[in-house]
C-alpha positions in Angstrom: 0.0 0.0 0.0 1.6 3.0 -1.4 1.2 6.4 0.4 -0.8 8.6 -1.8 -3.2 5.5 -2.1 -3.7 5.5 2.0 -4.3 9.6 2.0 -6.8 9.5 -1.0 -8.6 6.3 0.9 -8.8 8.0 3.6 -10.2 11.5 1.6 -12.7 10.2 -0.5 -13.6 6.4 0.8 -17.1 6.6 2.9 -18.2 3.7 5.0 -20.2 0.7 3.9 -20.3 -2.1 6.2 -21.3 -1.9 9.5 -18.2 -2.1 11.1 -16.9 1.0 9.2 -20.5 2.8 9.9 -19.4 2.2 13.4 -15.9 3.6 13.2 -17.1 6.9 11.3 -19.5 7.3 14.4 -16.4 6.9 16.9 -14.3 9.3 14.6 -17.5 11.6 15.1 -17.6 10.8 19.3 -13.9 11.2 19.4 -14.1 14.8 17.9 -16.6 15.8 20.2 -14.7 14.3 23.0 -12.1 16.6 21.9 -14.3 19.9 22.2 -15.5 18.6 25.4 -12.3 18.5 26.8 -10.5 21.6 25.9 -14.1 23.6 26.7 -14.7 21.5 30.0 -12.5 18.8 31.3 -8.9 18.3 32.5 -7.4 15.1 32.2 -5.0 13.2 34.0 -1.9 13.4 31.6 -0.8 9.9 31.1 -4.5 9.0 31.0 -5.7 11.5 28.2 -2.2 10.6 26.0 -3.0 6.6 26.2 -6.6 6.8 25.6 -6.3 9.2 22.4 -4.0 6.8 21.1 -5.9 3.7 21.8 -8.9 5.6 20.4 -7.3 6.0 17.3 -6.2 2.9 16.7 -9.7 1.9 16.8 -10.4 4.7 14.7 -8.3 3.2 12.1 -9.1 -0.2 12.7 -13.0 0.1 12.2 -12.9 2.6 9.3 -10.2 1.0 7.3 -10.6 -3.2 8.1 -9.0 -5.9 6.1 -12.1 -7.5 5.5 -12.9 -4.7 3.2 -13.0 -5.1 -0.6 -10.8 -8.6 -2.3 -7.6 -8.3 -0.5 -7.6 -12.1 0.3 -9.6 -13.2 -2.7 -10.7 -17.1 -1.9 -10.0 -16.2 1.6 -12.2 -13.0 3.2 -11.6 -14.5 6.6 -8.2 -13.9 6.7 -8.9 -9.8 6.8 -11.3 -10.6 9.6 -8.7 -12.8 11.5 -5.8 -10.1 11.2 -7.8 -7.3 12.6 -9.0 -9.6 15.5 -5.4 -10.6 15.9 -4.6 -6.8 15.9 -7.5 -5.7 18.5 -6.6 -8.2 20.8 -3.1 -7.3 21.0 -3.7 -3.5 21.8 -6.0 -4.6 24.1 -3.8 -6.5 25.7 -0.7 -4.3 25.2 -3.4 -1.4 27.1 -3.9 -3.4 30.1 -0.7 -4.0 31.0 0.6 -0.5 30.9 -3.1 0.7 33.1 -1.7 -2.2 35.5 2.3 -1.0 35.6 1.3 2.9 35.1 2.0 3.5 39.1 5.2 1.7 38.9 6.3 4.1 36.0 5.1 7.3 38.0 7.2 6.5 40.8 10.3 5.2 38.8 10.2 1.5 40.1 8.5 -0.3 37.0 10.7 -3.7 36.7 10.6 -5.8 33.5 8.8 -9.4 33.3 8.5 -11.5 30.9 4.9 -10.5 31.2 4.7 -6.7 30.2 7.8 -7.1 27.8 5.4 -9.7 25.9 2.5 -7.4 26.1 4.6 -4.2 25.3 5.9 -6.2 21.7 2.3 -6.7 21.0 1.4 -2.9 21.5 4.2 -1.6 19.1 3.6 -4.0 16.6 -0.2 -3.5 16.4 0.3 0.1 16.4 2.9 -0.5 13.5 0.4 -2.6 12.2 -2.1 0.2 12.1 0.1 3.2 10.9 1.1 1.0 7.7 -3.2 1.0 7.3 -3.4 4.7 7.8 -0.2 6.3 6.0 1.4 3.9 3.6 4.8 2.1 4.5 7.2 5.3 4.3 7.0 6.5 7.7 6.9 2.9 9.5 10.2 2.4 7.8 11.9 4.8 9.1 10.6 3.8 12.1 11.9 -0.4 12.0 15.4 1.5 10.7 15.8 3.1 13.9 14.2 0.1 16.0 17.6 -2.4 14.2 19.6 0.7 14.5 18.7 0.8 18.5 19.9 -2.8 18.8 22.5 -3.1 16.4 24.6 0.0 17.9 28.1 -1.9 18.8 28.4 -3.3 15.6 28.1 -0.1 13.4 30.8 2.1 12.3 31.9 5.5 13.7 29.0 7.9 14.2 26.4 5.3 14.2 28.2 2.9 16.7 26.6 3.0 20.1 26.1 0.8 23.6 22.8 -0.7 22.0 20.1 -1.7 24.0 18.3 -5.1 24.8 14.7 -5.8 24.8 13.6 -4.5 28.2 15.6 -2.0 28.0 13.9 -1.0 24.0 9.9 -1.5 25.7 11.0 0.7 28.8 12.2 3.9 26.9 9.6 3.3 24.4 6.2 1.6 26.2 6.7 1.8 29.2 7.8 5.8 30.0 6.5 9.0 29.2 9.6 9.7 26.5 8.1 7.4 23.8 5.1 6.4 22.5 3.1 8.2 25.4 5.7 11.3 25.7 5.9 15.2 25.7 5.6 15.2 21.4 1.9 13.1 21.7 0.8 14.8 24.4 1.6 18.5 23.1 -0.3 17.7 20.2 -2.9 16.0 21.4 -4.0 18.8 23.5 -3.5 21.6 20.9 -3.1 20.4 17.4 -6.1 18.1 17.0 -8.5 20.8 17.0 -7.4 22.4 14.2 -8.1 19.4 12.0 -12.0 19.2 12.9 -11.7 22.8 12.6 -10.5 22.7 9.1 -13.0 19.5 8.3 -15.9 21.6 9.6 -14.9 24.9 7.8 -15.3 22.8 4.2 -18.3 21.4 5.1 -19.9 25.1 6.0 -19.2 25.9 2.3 -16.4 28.2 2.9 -14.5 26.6 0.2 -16.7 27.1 -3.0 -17.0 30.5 -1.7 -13.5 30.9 -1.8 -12.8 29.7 -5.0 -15.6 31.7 -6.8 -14.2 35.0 -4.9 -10.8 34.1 -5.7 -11.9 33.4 -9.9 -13.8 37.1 -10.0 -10.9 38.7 -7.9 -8.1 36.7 -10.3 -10.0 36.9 -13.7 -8.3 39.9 -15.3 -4.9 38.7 -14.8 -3.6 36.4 -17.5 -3.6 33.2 -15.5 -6.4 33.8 -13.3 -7.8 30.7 -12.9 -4.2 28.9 -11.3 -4.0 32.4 -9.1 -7.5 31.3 -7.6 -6.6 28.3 -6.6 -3.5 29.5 -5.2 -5.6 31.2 -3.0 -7.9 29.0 -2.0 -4.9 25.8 -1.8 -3.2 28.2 0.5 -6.1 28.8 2.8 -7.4 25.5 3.0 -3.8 24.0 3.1 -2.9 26.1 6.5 -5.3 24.2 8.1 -4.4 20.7 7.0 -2.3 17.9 8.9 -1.9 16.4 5.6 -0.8 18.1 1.9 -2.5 15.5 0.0 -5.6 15.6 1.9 -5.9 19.2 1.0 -4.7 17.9 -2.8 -7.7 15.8 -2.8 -10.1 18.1 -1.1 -9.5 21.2 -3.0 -8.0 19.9 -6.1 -11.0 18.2 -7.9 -12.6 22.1 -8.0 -8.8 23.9 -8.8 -7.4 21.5 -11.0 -10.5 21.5 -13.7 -10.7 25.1 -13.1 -7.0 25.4 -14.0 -6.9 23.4 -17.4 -10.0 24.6 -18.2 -8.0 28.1 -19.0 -5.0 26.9 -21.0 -2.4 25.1 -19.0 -1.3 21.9 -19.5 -2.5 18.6 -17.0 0.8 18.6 -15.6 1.1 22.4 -14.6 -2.2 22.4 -13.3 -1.4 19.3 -10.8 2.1 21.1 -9.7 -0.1 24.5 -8.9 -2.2 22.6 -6.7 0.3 20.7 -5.5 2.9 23.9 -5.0 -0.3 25.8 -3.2 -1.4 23.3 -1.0 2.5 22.6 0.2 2.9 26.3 0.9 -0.2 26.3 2.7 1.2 24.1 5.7 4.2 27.1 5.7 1.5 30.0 6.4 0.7 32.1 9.3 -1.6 32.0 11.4 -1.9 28.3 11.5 0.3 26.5 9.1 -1.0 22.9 10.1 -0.7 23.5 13.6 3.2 22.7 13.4 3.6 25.8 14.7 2.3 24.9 18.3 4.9 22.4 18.2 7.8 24.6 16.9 7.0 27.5 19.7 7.0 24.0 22.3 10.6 23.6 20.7 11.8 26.8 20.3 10.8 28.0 23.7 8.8 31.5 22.0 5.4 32.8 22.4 3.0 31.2 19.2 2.6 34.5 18.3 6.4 35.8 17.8 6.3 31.8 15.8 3.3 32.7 13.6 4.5 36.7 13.4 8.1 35.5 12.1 6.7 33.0 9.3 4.6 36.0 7.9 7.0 37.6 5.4 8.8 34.2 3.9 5.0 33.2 3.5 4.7 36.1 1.3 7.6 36.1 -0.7 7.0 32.0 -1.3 3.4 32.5 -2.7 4.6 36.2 -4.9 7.5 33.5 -6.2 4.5 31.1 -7.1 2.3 34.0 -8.8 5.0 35.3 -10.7 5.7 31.7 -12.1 2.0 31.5 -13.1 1.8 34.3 -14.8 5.1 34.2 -16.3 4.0 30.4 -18.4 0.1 32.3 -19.1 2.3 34.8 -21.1 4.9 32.2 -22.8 1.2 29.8 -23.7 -0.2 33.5 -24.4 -3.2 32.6 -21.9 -5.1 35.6 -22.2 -7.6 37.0 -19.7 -11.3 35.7 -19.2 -13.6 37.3 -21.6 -15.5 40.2 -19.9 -18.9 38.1 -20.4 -17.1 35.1 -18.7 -16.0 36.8 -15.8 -18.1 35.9 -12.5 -19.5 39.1 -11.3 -19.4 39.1 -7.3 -22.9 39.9 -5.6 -23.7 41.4 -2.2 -24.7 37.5 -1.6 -20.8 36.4 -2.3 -19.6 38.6 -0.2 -21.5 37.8 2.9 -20.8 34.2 2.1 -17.2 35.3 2.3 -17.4 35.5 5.6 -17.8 31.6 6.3 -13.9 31.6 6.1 -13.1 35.0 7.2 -15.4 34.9 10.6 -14.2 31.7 11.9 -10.4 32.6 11.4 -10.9 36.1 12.9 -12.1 34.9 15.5 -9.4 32.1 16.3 -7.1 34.3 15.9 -8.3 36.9 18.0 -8.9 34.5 20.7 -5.0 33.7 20.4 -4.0 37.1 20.2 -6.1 37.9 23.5 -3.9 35.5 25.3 -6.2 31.9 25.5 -3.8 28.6 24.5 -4.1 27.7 20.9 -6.9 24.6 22.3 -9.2 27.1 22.9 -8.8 29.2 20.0 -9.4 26.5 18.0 -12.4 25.6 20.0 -13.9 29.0 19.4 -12.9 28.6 15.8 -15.0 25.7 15.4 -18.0 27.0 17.4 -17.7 30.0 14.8 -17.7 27.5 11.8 -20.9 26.2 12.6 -22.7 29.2 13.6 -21.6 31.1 10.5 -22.9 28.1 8.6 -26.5 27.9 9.9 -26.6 31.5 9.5 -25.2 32.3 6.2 -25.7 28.8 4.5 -29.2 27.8 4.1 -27.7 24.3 2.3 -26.0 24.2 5.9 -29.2 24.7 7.9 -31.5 22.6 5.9 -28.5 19.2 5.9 -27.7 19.3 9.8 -26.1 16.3 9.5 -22.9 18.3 7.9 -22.1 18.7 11.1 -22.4 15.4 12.1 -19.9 14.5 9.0 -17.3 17.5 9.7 -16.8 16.1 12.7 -16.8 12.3 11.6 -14.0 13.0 9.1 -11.9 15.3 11.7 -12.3 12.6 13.9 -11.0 10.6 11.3 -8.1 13.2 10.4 -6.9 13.1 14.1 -6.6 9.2 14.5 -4.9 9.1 11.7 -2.5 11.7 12.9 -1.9 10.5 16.5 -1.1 7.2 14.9 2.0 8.6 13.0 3.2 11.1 16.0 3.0 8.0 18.1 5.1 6.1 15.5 7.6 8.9 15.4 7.7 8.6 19.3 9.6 5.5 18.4 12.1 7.0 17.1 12.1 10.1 18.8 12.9 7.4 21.8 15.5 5.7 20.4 17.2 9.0 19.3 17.4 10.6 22.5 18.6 7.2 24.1 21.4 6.8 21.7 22.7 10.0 21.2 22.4 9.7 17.9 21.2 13.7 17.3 24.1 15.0 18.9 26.7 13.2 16.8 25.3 14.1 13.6 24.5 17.3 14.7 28.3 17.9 16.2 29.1 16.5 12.4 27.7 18.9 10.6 27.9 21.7 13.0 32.1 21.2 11.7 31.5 22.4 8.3 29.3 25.2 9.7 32.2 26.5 11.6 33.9 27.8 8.4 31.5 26.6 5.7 28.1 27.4 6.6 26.4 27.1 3.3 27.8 23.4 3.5 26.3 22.5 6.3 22.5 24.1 4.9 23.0 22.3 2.2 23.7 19.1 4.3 20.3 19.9 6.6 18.3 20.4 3.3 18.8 17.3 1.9 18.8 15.4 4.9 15.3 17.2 5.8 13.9 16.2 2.2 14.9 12.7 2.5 13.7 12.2 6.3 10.5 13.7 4.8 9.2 12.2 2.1 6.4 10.5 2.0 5.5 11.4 5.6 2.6 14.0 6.6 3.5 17.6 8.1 3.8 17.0 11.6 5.4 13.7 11.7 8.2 15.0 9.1 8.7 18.3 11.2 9.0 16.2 14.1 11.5 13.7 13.2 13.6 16.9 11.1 13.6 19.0 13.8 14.9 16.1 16.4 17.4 15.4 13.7 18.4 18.4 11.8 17.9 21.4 14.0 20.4 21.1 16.1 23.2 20.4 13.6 22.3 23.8 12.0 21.8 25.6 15.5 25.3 24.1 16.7 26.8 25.9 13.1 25.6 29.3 14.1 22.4 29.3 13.2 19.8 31.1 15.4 17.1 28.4 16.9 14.4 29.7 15.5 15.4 30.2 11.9 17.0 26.5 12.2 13.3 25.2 12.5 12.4 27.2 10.4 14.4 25.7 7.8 14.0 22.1 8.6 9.9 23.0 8.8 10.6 24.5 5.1 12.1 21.3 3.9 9.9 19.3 5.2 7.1 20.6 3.7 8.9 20.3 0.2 9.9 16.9 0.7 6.2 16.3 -0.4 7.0 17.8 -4.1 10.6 16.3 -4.5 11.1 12.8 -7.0 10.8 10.2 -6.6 8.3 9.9 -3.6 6.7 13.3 -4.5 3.6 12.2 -2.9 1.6 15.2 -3.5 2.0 14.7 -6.9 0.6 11.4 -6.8 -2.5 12.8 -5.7 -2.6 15.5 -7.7 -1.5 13.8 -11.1 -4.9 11.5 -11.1 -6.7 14.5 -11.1 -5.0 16.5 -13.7 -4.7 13.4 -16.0 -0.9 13.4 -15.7 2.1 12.0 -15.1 2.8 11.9 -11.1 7.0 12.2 -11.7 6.7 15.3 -14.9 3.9 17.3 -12.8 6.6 16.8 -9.7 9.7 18.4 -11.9 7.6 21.2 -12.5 5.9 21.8 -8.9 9.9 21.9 -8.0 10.3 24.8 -10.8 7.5 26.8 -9.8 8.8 26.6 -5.9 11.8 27.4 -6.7 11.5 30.8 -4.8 10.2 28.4 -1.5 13.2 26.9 -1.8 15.8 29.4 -1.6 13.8 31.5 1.1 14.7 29.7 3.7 19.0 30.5 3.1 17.8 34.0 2.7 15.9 34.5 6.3 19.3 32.2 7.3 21.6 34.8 6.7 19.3 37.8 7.3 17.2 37.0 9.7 15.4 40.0 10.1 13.8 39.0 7.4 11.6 36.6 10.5 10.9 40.2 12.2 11.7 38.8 15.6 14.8 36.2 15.6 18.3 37.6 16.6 18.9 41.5 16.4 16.5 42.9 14.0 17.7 45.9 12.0 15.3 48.0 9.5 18.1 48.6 7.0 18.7 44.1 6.7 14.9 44.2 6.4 14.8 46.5 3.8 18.0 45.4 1.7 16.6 41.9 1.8 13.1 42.9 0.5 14.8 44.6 -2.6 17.1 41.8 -3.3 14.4 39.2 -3.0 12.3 41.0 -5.2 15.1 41.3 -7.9 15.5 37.5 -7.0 12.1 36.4 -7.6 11.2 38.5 -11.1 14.0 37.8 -12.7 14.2 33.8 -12.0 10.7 33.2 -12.7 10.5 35.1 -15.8 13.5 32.9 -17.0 12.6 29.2 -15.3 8.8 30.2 -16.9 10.5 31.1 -20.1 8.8 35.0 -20.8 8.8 38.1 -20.0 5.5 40.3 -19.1 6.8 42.6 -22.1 8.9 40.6 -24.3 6.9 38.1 -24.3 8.9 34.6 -24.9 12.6 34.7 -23.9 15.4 32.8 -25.8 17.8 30.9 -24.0 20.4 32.9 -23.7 18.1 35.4 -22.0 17.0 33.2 -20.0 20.6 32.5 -18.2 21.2 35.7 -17.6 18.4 36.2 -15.9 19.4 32.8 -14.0 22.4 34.6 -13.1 21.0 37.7 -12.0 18.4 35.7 -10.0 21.4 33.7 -8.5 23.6 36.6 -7.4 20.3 38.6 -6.1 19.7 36.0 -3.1 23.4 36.2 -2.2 23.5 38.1 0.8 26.8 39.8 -0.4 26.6 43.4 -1.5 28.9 43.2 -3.9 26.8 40.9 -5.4 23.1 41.5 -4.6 23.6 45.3 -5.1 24.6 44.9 -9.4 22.4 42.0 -9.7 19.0 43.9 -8.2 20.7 47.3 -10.1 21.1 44.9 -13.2 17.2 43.4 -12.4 16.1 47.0 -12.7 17.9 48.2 -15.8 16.0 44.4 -17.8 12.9 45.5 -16.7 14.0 49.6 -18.7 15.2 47.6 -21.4 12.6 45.5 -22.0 10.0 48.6 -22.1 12.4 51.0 -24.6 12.3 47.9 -26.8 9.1 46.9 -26.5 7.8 49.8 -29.1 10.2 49.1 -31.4 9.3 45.2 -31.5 5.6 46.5 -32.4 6.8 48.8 -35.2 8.8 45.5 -36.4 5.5 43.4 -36.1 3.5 46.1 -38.0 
């Protein structure tokens, strides 16, 4: 089971049998436990982390069984036998940790032969389980580091380590509050769930085909309009996602039509969707809820973390724009006739606010002080009253509700499945040491090389996180990466910063690319050509992250901020970004189609624009400036030539 089949199962399969009828109503009962919690409750800590993840398991199990469809062909028994096998285990597996839980709080749990048996069969089912719900590329990573936590004394040099036994594996793992029940599970349990009903609710209200038919009328007069709407409306609905092909599924079967439907090619239009709903997990003020845990790790306010992602936000999506628009002009895309485009009503505009009241109102709730739980409480209270207000569809099909909070339900089993998985190996990293070595390793090429080492954490964030969802992939990179980067110089919060970046992009790189696998089905194109080109039209995401590296005041709070940085680095990214995506998209606004030679240059203006070197940004933006006078003194003398 590949990964992009497990995230567009899970997006557009709805139950059929009874025992996934019954799982879709626990998804449902789990969300609402959620709300009640956060608005009423508080829970014992190692109580509320164990049961969310035995809840999801079931989850999982029920609306995902084995006995679904012809996996065993002659034998349909066999689905039903591994998924008894599998809830007997975690049941198991549950009552021995409730019966050795004391023993762990006071630091006397001993091993038997008992609990070690019982712990085995808890991993593995929940192994079992995350393979059901993401695809095989995250529990890989996960068996590497369980053979790499036992086979330490025989590995060479920075992998070798004291290695552990099997007690010794089930303690830091099972049975403590480090691993699969530790800090990680329970910070987002308590604040990032919420967010995910809240965006499965918020799509239900409607808010998103208002979105996209504001975004078309607002976007129609520029050449390209359709892609730039569903920019827009990826980006908004992508900030709220856990997952990037979830969004790719939920939003793409509306922008992708939309997209070809003006012009571009299959390809292109998967690589937009997929470029816009990858940037969407990068933008304030919610950006997937990763940043509740980055502010955990960083030790900052949310706000200063949401406030510091704004302007790399900005620059990533003017990047993306500017790569639109620049391949409308070289397929000479022109704008939607006047009679075609959607004229906006007083109606639209009160419908507008079904996304703009709920996320004013989360955010003020955040702003006013409240913990992020709450805020998205009140953003999901706000969802649903908007909707029976302003959507009479809403009012009159109550049971939206109902399936809102069914598929968030589903979204945050799903979730807490993978962040306990990565507790695995977040357990074996800090019990090996591992982190420090490599981060100590790379940390010596920082100390007179610092681009090496970026280069070094990029790479190694892209390959930890592909194939894996948001969180999970942030989680694991920032454990990993972070501190090899932080150790070269680089301030804390622009290191996760970075690794969060890369991350994110892991999900557009070949050959996993699993965006693009979701995507590609849609457009009717090729999953591996529609990922080459989501990587061109990102390029500007990309190279953002060295740029807020080395000047970060472009993050407004990280490190000593200085006006005159800020200001230098806005005029050399803007130089950056016009003159590399009018030469990757191959035109120019006024020449129109470039040649290849003009192309490189403007590759190498581009280039020399991000450096943060004077005495190379300062020709190459001057240089930028004096294309763009070129261009419009020959621009009249090309017409005369044409006439």
């Amino acid at each position: 089971m590949s990964a992009q089949s497990t995230f567009t199962e899970a997006v557009t399969h709805r139950p059929k049998t009874a025992i996934e009828k019954a799982g879709y109503v626990l998804a449902g009962v789990f969300a609402l436990a959620i709300i009640y919690v956060i608005a009423f409750l508080v829970i014992d800590e190692a109580n509320a982390r164990f049961s969310v993840i035995a809840i999801s398991a079931a989850i999982v199990l029920m609306t995902q069984p084995l006995s679904r469809g012809r996996r065993f062909g002659p034998a349909p028994w066999a689905g039903w036998l591994i998924d008894a096998v599998l809830v007997i285990a975690f049941v198991w597996s549950s009552w021995w940790f409730f019966q050795v839980r004391e023993e762990l709080w006071t630091g006397f749990y001993i091993a038997t032969p008992m609990n070690v048996t019982a712990g085995i069969a808890g991993i593995a089912s929940l192994i079992a389980l995350t393979v059901r719900a993401w695809g095989w590329s995250l529990v890989v990573m996960a068996l590497v580091f369980i053979v790499f936590a036992f086979s330490g004394p025989w590995l060479p040099g920075l992998l070798e380590h004291f290695g552990v036994n099997i007690r010794d594996f089930l303690q830091i793992v099972w049975y403590s509050f480090d691993g699969v029940f530790g800090r990680i599970t329970g910070l987002v349990a308590d604040n990032v769930l919420i967010f995910l009903i809240f965006g499965a609710v918020l799509e239900r209200t409607g808010a998103g085909e208002s979105l996209i038919h504001i975004s078309t009328a607002l976007t129609a007069r520029i050449r390209g309009g359709a892609a730039h709407a569903a920019i827009v409306a990826s980006a908004v609905f992508g900030m709220m996602s856990g997952s990037v092909a979830a969004n790719i599924a939920g939003t793409g079967v509306f922008t992708i039509p939309m997209i070809k439907r003006q012009g571009f090619s299959a390809n292109f239009a998967g690589a937009v969707e997929t470029a816009a709903s990858s940037g969407g997990q990068l933008t304030p003020p919610i950006m997937a809820a990763a940043v509740f845990v980055m502010a955990d790790l960083v030790g900052m306010p949310f706000a200063l973390v949401i406030l510091a992602a704004a302007l790399p936000a900005l620059f990533k999506y003017i990047g993306l724009f500017a790569q639109v628009y620049a391949e409308a002009i070289r397929l000479d895309i022109k704008t939607l006739p006047k009679d075609e485009v959607p004229t906006l009503t007083p109606r639209d505009w009160l419908d507008s606010l079904l996304v703009v009241l709920p996320i004013a109102a989360l955010m003020f709730t955040f702003i006013s002080g409240k913990s992020p739980a709450t805020a998205g409480l009140v953003g999901v209270i706000t969802a649903i009253a908007t909707g029976f207000v302003l959507n009479p569809r809403f009012r009159r099909e109550p049971m939206r509700v109902a399936h809102a909070l069914a598929e968030g339900g589903i979204s945050a089993a799903r979730i807490m499945l993978a962040v306990a998985v990565i507790g695995v190996v977040l357990a074996v990293i800090n019990e090996t040491g591992v982190a420090i070595r490599f981060a100590t390793s790379i940390a010596s090429f920082g100390d007179n090389y610092l681009i090496m080492a970026l280069i070094l954490a990029m790479f190694g964030a892209l390959i930890l996180g592909m194939g894996l969802p948001t969180l999970p992939a942030y989680l694991i990179i920032a454990i990993m990466i972070a501190p090899a980067i932080i150790k070269a110089g680089v301030l804390p919060l622009a290191a996760h910063m970075f690794v969060l970046y890369f991350a994110v992009y892991s999900s557009i790189v070949p050959p996993i690319a699993y965006g693009c696998y979701v995507a590609a089905p849609i457009a009717g194109g090729h999953p591996l050509r529609t990922a080459f080109v989501a990587l061109r039209i990102s390029v500007v995401g990309l190279l953002v992250p060295y740029v807020f590296v080395y000047s970060p005041s472009l993050l407004l709070v990280a490190g000593e901020f200085s006006w005159s940085e800020l200001t230098f680095t806005v005029i050399r990214l803007l130089a950056a970004i016009w003159m590399l995506a009018t030469a990757l998209g191959g035109a120019d606004p006024i020449l129109g189609r470039l040649g290849g030679a003009q192309s490189a240059i403007r590759i190498v203006i581009g280039a020399a624009a991000m450096f943060p070197i004077a005495v190379l940004w300062v020709p190459a933006s001057i240089a930028a400036v004096l294309v763009g006078l070129f261009s419009a003194r020959l621009m009249p003398s090309l017409s005369n030539n044409k006439t």
